[in-house]
N, C-alpha and C positions, 0 to 999 in steps of 0.2 A: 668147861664148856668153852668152845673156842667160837668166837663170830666173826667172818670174814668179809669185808665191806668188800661190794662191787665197784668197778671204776678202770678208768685209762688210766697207765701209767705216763708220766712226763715223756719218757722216751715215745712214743706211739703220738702223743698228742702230735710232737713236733716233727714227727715221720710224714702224718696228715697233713699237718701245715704245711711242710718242703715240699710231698706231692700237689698240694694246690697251687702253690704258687709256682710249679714247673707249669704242670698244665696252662694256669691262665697267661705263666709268659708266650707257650707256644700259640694261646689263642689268641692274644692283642693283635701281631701282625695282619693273621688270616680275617680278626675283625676290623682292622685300621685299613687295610688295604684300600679295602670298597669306597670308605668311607672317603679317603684322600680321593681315590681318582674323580668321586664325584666332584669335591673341593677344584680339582682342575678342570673337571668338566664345565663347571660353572664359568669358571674363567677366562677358558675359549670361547666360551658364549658370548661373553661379555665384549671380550675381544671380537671374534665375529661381527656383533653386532655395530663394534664402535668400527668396525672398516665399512660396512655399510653406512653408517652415522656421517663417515667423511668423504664418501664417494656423492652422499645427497647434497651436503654441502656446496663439492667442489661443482653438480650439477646446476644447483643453483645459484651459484656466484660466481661460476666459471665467465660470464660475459660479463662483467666486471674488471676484468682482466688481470682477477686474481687465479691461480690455482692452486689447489690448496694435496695435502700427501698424508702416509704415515709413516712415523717409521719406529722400529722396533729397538729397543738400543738398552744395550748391554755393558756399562763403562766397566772400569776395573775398580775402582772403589766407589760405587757407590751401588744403590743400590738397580734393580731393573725395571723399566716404565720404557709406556706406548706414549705417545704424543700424536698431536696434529700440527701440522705447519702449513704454512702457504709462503709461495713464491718461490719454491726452490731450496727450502729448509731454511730461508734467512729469519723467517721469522713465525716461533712458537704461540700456536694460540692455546693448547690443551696439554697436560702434561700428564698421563696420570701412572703412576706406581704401579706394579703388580703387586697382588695380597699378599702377606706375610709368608712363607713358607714357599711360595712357587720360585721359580726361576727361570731362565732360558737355556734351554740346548742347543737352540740355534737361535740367533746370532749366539757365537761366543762369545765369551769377556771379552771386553773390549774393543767389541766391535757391532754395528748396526747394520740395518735394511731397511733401506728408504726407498719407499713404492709413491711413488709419483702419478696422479690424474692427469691428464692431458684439459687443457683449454675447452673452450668449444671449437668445433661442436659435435668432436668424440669426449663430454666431459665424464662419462663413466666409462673410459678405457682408461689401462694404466699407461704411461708412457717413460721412457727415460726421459735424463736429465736436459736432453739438448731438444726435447719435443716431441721426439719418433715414436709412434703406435709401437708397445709392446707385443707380440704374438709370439704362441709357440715356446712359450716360457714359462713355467714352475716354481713359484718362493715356498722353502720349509720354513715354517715359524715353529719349534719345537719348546716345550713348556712340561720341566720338573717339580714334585713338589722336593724338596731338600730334605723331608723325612721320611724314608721307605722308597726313596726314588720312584714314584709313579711318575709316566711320563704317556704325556700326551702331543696331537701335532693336528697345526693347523696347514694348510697347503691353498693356495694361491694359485690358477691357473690362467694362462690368458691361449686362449686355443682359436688356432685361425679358422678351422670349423664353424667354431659357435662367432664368428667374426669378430674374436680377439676380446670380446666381453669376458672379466673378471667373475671366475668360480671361486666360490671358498667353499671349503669342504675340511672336517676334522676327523680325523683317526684317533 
């Protein structure tokens, strides 16, 4: 009398396990994707937010005869943060880091963009360095996360239409 136990052989088991773990590597991406761009979505927010935070400022302490800016900066080693300044970049009041994993597209390494508020009593327009109303001009502020490269972008308008008032707008 012969009795024949049921069951997976070792080969099979590990056929099963190699097929799952193919699958769920091809799913992490298509599930990580989403997940990051929110992570950078957030981030522009935040940014957004803090360029209005320092346009309020500059409104309200612009007769002071401080002005105050931001600027984006991207050095080469270290790592990349938004700030706030007044008077012309001499002097930092706010420094802050972008979150772990993001980065910048634009400014490149090594280099910044510095958006300057005008005085009063255009103190929510942006102006260059020597005072002049900005119009008719466009900043890309672009923003990666470093894993999966999602990337996202803020944009800055100053349009003589709307009379040179500061749009921000994120793609």
């Amino acid at each position: 009398m012969s009795s024949k136990l049921g069951g997976f052989t070792l080969i099979e088991i590990m056929i099963v396990i190699a097929l799952m773990i193919i699958i769920a590597g091809l799913g992490f991406e298509f599930l990580m994707k989403p997940a990051l761009g929110l992570y950078a979505d957030n981030t522009i927010n935040d940014i957004i937010q803090y360029f209005n935070y320092v346009k309020g400022q500059n409104k309200a302490l612009s007769s002071y005869n401080d002005s105050y800016g931001i600027s984006f900066v991207n050095p080469q080693n270290d790592d990349p943060y938004y700030l706030m300044f007044k008077n012309n970049t001499a002097t930092v009041v706010e420094k802050i880091p972008l979150p772990n994993n993001i980065t910048y597209l634009n400014p490149v390494q090594g280099e910044r963009i510095d958006l300057f508020f005008c005085k009063d009593p255009d103190s929510s327009l942006l102006c260059n360095e020597s005072g002049a109303k900005i119009c008719d001009e466009i900043f890309q502020i672009g923003l990666k996360t470093t894993f999966l490269n999602v990337s996202r972008n803020i944009f800055i308008s100053t349009s003589s239409s709307d009379l040179c008032v500061p749009f921000v707008w994120k793609e």
